[in-house]
C-alpha positions as CSV (number, residue, x, y, z in Angstrom):
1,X,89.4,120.3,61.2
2,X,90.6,116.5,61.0
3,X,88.4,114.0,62.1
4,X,90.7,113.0,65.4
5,X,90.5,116.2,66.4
6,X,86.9,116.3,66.1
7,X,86.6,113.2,67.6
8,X,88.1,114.6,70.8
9,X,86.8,118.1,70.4
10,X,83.2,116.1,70.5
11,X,84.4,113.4,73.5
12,X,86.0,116.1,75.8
13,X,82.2,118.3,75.5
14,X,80.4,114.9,76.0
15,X,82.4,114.3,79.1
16,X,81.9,117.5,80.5
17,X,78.3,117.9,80.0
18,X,77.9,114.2,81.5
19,X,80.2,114.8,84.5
20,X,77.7,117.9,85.5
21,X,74.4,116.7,84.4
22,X,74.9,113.2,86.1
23,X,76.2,113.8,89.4
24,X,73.0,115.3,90.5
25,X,70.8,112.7,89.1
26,X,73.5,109.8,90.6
27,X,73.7,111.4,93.9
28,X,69.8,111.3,93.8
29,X,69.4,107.4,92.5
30,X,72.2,106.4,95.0
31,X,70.3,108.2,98.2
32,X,66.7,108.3,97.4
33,X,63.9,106.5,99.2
34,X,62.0,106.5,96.4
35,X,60.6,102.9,95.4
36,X,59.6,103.5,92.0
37,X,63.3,104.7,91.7
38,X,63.8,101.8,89.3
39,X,62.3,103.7,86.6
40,X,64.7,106.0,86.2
41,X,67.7,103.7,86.5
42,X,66.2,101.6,83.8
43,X,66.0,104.9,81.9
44,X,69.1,105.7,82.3
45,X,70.8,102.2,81.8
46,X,68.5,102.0,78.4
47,X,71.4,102.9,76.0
48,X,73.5,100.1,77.5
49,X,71.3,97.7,75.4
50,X,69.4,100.0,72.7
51,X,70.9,99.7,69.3
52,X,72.5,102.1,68.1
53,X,71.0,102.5,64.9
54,X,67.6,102.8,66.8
55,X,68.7,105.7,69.2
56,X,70.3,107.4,66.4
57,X,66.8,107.2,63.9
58,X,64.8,108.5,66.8
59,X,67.3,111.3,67.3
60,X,67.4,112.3,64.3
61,X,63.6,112.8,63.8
62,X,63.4,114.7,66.7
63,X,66.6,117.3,65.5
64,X,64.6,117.1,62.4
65,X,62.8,120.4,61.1
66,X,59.5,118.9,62.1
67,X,60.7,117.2,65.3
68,X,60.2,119.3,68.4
69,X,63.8,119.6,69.3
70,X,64.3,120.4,65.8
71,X,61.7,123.1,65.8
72,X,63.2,124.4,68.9
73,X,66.8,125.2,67.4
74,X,65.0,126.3,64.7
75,X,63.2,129.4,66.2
76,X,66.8,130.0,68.8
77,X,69.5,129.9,66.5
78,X,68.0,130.3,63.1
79,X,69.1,126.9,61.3
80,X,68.4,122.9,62.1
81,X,70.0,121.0,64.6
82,X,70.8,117.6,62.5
83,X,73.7,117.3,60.4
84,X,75.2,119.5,62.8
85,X,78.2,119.5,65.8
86,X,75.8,120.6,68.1
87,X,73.5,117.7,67.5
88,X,76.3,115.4,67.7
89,X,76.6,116.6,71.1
90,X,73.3,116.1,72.5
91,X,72.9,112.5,70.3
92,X,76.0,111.8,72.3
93,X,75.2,113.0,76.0
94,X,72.2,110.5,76.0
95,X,74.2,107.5,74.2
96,X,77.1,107.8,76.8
97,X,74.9,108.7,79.8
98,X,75.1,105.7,81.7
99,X,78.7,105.3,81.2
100,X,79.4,108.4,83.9
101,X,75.8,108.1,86.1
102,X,76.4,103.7,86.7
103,X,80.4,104.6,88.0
104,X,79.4,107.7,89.7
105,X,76.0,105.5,91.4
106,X,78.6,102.8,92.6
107,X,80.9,105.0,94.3
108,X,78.3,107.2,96.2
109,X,76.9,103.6,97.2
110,X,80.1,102.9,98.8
111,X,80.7,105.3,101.0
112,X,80.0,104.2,104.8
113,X,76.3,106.1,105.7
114,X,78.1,107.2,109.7
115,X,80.4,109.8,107.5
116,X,76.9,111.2,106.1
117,X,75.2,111.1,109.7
118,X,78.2,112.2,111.6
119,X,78.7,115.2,109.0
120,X,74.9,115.9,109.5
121,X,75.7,115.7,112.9
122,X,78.1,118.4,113.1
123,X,75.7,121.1,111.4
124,X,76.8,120.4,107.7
125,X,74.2,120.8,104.9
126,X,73.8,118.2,102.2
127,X,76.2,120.8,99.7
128,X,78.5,120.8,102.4
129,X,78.5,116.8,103.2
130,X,78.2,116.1,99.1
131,X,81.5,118.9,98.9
132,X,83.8,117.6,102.0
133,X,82.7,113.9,102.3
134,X,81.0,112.4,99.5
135,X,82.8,113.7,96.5
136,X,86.5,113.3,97.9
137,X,85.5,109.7,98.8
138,X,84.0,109.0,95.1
139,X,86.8,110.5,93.2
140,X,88.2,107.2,91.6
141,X,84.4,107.0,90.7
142,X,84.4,110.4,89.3
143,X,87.8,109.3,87.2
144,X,86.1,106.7,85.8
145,X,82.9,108.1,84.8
146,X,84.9,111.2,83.1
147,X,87.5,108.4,81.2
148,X,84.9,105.8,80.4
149,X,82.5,108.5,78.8
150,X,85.1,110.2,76.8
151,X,86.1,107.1,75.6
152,X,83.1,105.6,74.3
153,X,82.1,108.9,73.0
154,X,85.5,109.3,71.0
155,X,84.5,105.5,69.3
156,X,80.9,106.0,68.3
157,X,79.7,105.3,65.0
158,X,76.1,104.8,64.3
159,X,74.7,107.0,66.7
160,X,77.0,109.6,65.0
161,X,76.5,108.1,61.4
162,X,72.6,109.4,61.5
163,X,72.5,112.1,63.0
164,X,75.9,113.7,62.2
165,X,75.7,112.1,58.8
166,X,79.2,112.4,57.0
167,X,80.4,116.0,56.7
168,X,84.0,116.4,56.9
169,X,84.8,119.3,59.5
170,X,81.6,119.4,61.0
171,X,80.2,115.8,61.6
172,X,83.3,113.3,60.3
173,X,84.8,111.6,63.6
174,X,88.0,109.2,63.5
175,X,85.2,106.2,63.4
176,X,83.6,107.2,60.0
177,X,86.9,108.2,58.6
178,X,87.9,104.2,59.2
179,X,84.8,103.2,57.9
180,X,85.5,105.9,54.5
181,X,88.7,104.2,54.1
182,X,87.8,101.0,54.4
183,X,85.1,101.6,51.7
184,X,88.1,102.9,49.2
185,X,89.8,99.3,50.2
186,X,92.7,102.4,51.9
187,X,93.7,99.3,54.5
188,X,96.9,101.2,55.1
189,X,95.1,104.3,56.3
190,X,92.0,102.6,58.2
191,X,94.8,101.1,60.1
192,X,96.8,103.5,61.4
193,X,93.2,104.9,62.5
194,X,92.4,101.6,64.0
195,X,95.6,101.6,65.8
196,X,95.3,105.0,67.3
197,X,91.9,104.1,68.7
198,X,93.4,100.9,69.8
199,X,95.8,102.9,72.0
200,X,93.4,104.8,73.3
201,X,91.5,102.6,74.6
202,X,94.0,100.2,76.1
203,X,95.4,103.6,77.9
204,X,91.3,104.4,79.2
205,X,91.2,100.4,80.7
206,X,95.1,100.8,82.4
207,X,93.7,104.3,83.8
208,X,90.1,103.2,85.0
209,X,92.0,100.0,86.6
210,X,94.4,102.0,88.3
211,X,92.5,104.2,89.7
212,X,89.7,101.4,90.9
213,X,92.9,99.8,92.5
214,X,93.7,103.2,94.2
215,X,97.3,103.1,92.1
216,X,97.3,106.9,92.1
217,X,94.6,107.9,94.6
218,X,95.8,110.3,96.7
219,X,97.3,109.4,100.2
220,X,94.9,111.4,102.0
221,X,92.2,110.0,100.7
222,X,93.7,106.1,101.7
223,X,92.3,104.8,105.0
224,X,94.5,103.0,107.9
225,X,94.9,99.4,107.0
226,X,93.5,99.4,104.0
């Protein structure tokens, strides 16, 4: 497997995983009374200013054979976790977390509270409400939290570096391959890598912008006189 396909094998799970696991805990930071609630969202805002390098040595000693996740795998699946796609995954998930919860917090902020009473008015549940109202109203959010995570999960390198190492096929993403080349003074080839990642990423800003400026939200979503 070449490392851009990798790369985007790895991004696309990352998105996924973050999509599902962090509209439940968004939904719950932007709604909840709670007001020790701070903790989490420093929690989850933590990888926005950890190092990379630091994340990425604690992860790897806990998908270590003596670390507990490690241990874990271990005694499930028969071999380690580090050095391994899977543990790119999970090293992943929690570096790009609050790329898809902070979008996904802002949007179910937005929303006017009389749609959420007037829905609980009517006899609708809290699945019902988060189905018909809240999520059709936060779906430039939920754009934005899929594209940004992918993207930032498709340019990782030191979080993938130690825990993924350097295994071509396995652990290898478009990022190290740049870095490999650049090593070997290959200019020629680090740049058409560069490039690509370069046009990625203008194409993730132009997307998030567009939808954030309601460019291609849908017209039934678009309020009178707005």
């Amino acid at each position: 497997m070449s490392s851009i396909s990798l790369s985007f094998e790895l991004a696309g799970c990352v998105a996924v995983i973050l999509l599902l696991t962090g509209m439940p805990i968004a939904y719950w930071l932007a709604y909840s009374n709670w007001r020790s609630k701070f903790l989490l969202e420093s929690i989850v805002a933590l990888p926005l200013v950890l190092p990379p390098t630091v994340l990425g040595f604690y992860a790897s000693l806990a998908m270590g054979p003596r670390g507990l996740l490690g241990k874990l795998w271990i005694a499930l699946f028969g071999h380690g976790l580090a050095f391994t796609f899977g543990g790119l995954v999970l090293a992943s998930v929690v570096y790009s977390f609050p790329f898809a919860v902070q979008p996904l917090i802002a949007s179910f902020e937005g929303i006017d509270r009389k749609l959420l009473d007037a829905s609980a008015v009517l006899g609708a549940g809290r699945w019902r409400t988060f189905r018909r109202v809240i999520l059709p109203l936060s779906l430039p959010g939920v754009v934005t939290a899929l594209v940004l995570s992918f993207a930032h999960t498709l340019g990782e390198f030191g979080v993938v570096l130690m825990v993924g190492g350097n295994l071509a096929g396995v652990t290898r993403t478009v990022s190290i391959e740049i870095y490999d080349h650049v090593e070997a003074l290959e200019y020629g080839e680090a740049n058409q890598l560069a490039l690509l990642l370069l046009a990625i990423a203008f194409g993730v800003l132009c997307l998030v912008y567009a939808v954030n400026r309601r460019v291609w939200t849908p017209a039934w979503l678009r309020w009178p006189g707005k």
